[in-house]
N, C-alpha and C positions, 0 to 999 in steps of 0.2 A: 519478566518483560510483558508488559501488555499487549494485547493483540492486537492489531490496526487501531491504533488512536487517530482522532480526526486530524488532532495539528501534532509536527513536529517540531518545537524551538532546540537548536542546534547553538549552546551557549547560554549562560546564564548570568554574563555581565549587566552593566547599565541599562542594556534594551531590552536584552533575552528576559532577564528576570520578571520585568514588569510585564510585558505580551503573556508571561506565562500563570502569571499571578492574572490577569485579568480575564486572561481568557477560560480560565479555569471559572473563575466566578460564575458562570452558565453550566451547574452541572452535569447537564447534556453534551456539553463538552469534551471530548476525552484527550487529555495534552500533555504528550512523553517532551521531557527536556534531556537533550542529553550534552554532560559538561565532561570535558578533558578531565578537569583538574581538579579537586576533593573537597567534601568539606571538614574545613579545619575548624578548630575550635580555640587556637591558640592567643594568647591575651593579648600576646603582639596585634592580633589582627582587629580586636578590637578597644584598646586604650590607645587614644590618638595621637598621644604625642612619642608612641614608637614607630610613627608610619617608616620613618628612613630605615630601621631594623628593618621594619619586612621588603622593603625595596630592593635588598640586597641579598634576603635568603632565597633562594632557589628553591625551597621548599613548596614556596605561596608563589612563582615567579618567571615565565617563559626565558626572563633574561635571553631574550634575544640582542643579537648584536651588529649594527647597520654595518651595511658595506663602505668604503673609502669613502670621505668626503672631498670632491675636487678641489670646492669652493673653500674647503677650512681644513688648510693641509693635509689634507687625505687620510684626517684621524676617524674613527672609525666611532661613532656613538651607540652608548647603550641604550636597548630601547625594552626597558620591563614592561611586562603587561602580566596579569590575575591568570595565576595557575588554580585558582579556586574557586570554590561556588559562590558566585557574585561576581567573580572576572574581576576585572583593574576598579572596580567600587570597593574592592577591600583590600587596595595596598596604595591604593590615590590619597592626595593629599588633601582630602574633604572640602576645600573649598568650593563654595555654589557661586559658579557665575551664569548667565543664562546669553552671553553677549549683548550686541547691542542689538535695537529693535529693526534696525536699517539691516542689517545682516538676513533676516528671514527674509522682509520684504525682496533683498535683488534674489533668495531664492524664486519668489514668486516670479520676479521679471525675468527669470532665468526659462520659464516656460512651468514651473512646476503649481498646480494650482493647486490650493489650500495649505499654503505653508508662508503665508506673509503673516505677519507678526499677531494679526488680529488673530488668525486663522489657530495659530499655535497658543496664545498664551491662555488659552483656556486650559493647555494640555500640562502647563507650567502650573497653572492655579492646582490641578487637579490634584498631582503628586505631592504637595508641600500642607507644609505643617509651619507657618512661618510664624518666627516668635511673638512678631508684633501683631497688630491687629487684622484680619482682612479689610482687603480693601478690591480696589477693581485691577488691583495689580499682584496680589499678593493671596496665597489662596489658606485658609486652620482646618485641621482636622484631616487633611492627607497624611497618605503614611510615612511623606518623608520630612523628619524634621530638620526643620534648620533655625541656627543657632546662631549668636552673635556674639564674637568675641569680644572679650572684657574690654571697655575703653579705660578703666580706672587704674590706670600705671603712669607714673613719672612720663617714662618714654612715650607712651600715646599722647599724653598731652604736651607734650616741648614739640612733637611733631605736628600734632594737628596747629599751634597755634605760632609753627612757625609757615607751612604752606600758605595756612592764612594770609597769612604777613606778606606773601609772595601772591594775591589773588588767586589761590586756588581755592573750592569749595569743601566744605566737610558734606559727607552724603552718611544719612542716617542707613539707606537702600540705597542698591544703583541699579534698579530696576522700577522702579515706581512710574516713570516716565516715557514718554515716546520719542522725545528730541533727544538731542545730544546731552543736553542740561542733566537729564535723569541719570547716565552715566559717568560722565563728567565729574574727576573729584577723589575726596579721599578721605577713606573711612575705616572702624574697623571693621574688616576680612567677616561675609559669613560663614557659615562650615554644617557641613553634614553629619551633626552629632545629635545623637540622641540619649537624652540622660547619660550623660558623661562618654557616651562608648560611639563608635563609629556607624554613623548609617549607613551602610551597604544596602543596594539593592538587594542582598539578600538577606538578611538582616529585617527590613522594612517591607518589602513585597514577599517572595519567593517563601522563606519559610513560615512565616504566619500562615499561607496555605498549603504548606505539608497536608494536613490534617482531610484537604478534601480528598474522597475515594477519586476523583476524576483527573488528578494529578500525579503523575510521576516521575520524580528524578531520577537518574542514572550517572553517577559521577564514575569518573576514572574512565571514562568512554571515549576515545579519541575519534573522530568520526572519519572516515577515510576518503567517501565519494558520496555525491549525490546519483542517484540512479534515473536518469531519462527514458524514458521512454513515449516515442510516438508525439514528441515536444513538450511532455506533461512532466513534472517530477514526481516520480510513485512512491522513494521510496530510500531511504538512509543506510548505507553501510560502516561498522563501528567494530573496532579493537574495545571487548570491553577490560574489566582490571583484571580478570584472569588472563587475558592474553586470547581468547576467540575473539575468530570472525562472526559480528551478528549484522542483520537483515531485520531492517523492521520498514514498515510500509505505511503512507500515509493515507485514509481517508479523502482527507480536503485539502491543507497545504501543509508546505513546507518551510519554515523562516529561520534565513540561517544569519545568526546574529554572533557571528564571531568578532569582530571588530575589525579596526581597518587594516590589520594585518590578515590574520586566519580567514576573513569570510573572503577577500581576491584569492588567499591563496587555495582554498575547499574549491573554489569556482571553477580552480586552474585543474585541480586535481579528479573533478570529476571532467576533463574535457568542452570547458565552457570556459572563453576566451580569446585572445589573441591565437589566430590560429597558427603562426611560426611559435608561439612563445610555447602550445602544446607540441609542436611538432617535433622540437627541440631535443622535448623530456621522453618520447616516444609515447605521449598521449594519444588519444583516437579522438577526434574533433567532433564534439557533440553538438556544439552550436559556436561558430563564431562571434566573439563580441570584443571587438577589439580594448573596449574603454575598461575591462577588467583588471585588476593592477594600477594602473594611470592615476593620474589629478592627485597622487596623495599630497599633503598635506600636512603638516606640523607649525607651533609657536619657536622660532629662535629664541636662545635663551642666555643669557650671560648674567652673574651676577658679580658686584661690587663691594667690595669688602673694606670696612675703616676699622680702624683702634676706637675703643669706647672704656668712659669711667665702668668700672668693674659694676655698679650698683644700677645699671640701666639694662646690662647685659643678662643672661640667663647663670652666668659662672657660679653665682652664691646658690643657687637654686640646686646644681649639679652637684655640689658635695656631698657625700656619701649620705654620710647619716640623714641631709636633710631630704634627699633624693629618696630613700630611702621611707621615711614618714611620709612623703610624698604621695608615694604608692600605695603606703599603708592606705594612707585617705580616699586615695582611690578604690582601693577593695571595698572599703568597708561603705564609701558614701559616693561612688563614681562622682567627686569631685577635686576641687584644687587644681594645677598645674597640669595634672597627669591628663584630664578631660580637657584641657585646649591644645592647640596648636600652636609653637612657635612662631607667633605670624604679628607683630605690634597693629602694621594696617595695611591696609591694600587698595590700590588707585587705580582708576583708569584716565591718562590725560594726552594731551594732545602734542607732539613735539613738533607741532606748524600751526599756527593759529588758522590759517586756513581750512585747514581740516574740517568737515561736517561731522566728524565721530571722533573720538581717541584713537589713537592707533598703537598706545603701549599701553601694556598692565605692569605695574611695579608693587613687589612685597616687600615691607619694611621690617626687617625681621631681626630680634634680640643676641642671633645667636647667627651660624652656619655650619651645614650639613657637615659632622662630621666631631660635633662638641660628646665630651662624654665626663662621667660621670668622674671624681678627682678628692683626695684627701692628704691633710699632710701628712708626709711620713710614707704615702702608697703612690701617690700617684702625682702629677703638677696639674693642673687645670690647662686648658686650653688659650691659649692668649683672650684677651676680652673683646670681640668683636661685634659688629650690628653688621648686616647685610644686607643688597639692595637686588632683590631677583629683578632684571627688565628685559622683558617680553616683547616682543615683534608681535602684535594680534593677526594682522593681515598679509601675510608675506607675499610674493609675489612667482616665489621659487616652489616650482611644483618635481614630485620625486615619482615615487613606483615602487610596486609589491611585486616581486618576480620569484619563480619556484627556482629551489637551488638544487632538486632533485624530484625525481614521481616516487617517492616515498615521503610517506605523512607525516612521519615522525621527525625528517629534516627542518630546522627550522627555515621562515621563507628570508630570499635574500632582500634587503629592505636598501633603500637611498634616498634620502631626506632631502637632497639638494639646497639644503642651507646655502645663504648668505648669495646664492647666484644671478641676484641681479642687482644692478648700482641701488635699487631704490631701496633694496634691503638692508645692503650695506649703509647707506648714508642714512638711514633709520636710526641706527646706532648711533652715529657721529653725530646726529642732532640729541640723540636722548643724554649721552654721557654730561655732558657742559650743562644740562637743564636738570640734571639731580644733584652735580656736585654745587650748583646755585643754591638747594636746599642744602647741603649739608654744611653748607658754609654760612648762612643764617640763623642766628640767634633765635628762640632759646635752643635749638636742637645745638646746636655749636657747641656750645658750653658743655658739653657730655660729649663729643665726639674727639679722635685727635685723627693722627694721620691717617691716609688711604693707603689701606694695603693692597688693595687688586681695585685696578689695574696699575694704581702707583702715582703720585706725584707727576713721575716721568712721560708719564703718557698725556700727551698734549695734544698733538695734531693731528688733522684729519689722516693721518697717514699712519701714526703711532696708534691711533685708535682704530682703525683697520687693523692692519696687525695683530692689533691684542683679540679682538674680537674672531678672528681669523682662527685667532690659537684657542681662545677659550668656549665659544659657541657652543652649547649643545639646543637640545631641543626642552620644548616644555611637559613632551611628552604626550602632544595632545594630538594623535596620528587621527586624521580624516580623511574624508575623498576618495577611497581608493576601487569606490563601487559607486557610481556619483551620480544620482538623481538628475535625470532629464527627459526633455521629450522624445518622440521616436526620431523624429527628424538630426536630433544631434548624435550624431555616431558614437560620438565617446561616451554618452549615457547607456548606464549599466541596469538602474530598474528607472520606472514611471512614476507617477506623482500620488500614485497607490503602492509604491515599494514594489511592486509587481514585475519581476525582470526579463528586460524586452524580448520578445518571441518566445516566452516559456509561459506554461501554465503551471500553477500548482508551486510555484516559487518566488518566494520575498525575501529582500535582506531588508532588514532593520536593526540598524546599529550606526556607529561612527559614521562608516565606511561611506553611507550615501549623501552625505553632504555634498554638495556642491562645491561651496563654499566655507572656508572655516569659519566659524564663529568669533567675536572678539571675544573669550573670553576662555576658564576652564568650563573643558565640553561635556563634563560629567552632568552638567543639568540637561543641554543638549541632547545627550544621549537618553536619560530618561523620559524627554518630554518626547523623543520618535518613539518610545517604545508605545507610551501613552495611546500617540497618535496613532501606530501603525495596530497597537492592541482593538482600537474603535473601528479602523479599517479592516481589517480581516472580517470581523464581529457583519458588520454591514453587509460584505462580500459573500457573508455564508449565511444571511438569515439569522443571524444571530443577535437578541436584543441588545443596541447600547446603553449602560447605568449613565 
């Protein structure tokens, strides 16, 4: 264990990874990370099209489980998040969205300065590796790459050229842009792969700089309190994989980038919070801050399920032996099937022409969670289905991070608050009848047959309630739940420097301080705060920014 390091990153997902990869870049530096959960090496974690494999193993996976939902018969949602080094970067489903541009700026109106879009997309340029060319939107030679799924399939083109037919756009990027226009559309899906295998932030930052003396990880570490003192954070206490209690001490700061589950709940556990919500657990109230837990945030999520000709779907792909060569291909050339994503394309559109932004993301996808591999004589194939994930970007329904005990080891009690208010609901109602328009248009028609979920039967604003009721989960993209404001708003957890209010010596940086969600997946999000909060710190301590 190194002796007083300057910074402590506390996590090593999305944000932790990159803050710790950067700041180490100053070898004057000295910057202990310490991660819960391990690093693995397993091939699941990096050939991309077994992401639903590792979502399911507990191995790579907090597999937490939310509490009753009111709003959607009080079924209870899974909510995984990264048991391993890189955090939920290595069990997410790669896609790079970065939202729309109008999303940072109301952070800015929100009171937060330096975080409207202008402000940020230098932070987006920085981290990427984007396939195409740079430009003033798009940044080459970052460590993250991103990649473009094939447009050259039967089904990509009957789909793109049947939206067409319906005045939607095709978008080469849906980030190129600052209006709506730039968003706006549908294209194929990009994804965070690199040479065939999964970009993780740890993967792409974090381990490339093992190698400096002035970095150090510590995995298997479960962190249990932050230590106060005199208002200042001094100092980390950790279960490490042998099972002691260790004490390590901070220099300069502290940045606990656990996401938007773990970093409310370390906050709650070191006595920083709502002060009934410690008093509860028999905490001793270190700093009240009521907005700790609150504003969280998630994407509703339902998807759409039709019968498809067997030759558009993934079914021929999944037979053994060919499944099989598959992989081979992959070992030996990290390409073919195994290096993409099940994903044909992916939209952002609008279900109100009104609308200044899109407010649904929809995946058009060959296949659904749950296809597996099939031979005759061993096994049947899966029925042949295409799939239609549609997304809620901006809901309206806000949930909470709450402890379910003053032990660390419990997981925290979570409530997503899906579908709780009419606007959320009637989100759906307007998106259902505006997809089954495309699927009932030529050429995509012609490959599709009936709808198996939510069914023929479901018609009416009220049948589609209902179903959406019963089938909702989330997208998985928990924010808010540490939320960026100024001091004047009570329920802001840090400042517009991550810096959390009336404490010295403590930053969160990750999901959690959004404000607001983003429209899109938060996985770019979360790296572009780590970016931003990496230069922030750096500035804070005298430390040059590259």
């Amino acid at each position: 264990m190194p002796s007083d390091p300057d910074f402590i990153v506390i996590g090593s997902g999305s944000s932790g990874a990159v803050i710790a990869s950067r700041l180490s870049e100053d070898a004057k530096a000295r910057v202990l990370v310490l991660e819960a959960g391990r690093r693995e090496r397993s091939i699941r974690l990096v050939m991309p099209i077994l992401f639903p494999f590792v979502m399911a193993d507990p191995k790579f996976n907090w597999n937490y489980m939310g509490e009753p939902e009111p709003f959607a018969l009080d079924r209870q949602i899974r909510q995984p998040r990264g048991k391993v080094l890189g955090g939920s970067s290595m069990i997410n489903g790669m896609l790079y969205a970065r939202g729309h541009s109008r999303d940072f700026d109301e952070w800015r109106q929100l009171g937060n300065e330096g975080w409207s879009y202008d402000d940020v997309l230098p932070y987006f340029r920085k981290s990427e590796n984007h396939w195409g060319l740079a430009d003033d939107w798009h940044g080459k030679g970052g460590p993250l790459t991103i990649t473009q799924q094939s447009r050259n399939t039967d089904l990509y083109r009957r789909f793109i050229e049947t939206v067409k037919k319906l005045g939607y756009e095709e978008r080469d990027t849906f980030h190129r842009a600052s209006d709506s226009g730039g968003q706006e559309g549908w294209g194929a899906p990009p994804f965070c792969i690199h040479e065939g295998t999964r970009a993780s932030t740890a993967a792409r930052f974090l381990i490339p700089a093992l190698a400096r003396p002035n970095l150090k990880v510590v995995t298997g570490a479960l962190v249990t309190r932050i230590e106060i003192e005199n208002g200042r954070a001094v100092a980390v206490h950790f279960r490490d994989s042998s099972g002691q209690m260790q004490r390590v001490s901070a220099n300069q700061e502290i940045i606990l980038s656990g996401g938007a589950y773990n970093s409310p709940q370390l906050m709650l556990l070191s006595g920083i919070g709502p002060a009934e919500a410690l008093v509860s657990h028999g905490i001793d109230m270190v700093h009240h801050l009521p907005g700790v837990g609150m504003n969280l945030q998630d994407h509703p999520s339902v998807a759409m399920v039709l019968h498809a000709k067997r030759e558009v779907t993934m079914t021929n792909s999944l037979r053994l032996d060919r499944a099989t060569l598959s992989g081979l291909h992959w070992l030996l050339n990290r390409g073919g099937t195994m290096a993409q994503l099940p994903v044909t394309a992916n939209g952002f559109i609008k279900t109100s022409p009104h609308l200044e932004r899109p407010d649904a993301q929809c995946l058009f996808q060959p296949t659904m969670i749950g296809a597996q591999t099939w031979f005759p004589g061993w096994r049947k194939p899966k029925p042949d289905v295409v799939a239609m994930a549609c997304v809620l970007l901006r809901p309206e329904g806000r949930g909470w991070v709450k402890l379910r005990s003053a032990d660390p080891k419990d997981a925290p009690c979570i409530l997503s608050n899906v579908l709780s208010t009419e606007n959320d609901r009637a989100f759906f109602r307007r998106l259902v009848p505006q997809l089954r328009e495309i699927f009932a248009t030529d050429p995509l028609k012609d490959v599709l047959g009936a709808e198996v979920i939510p069914g023929d039967n479901v018609r009416t604003p009220e049948e589609i309630d209902a179903w959406v009721r019963s089938a909702c989960n989330t997208a998985l993209h928990p924010v808010g739940s540490c939320a960026m404001g100024s001091a004047n708003d009570p329920m802001a957890v840090v400042d517009a420097r991550l810096r959390v209010h009336g404490l010295e010596g403590l930053r969160i940086a990750d999901a959690a301080i959004m404000p607001r969600i983003v429209g899109g997946n938060t996985n770019a999000a979360c790296i572009m705060i780590g970016e931003k909060a990496a230069d922030m710190i750096k500035q804070d301590n005298g430390i040059m920014v590259s």
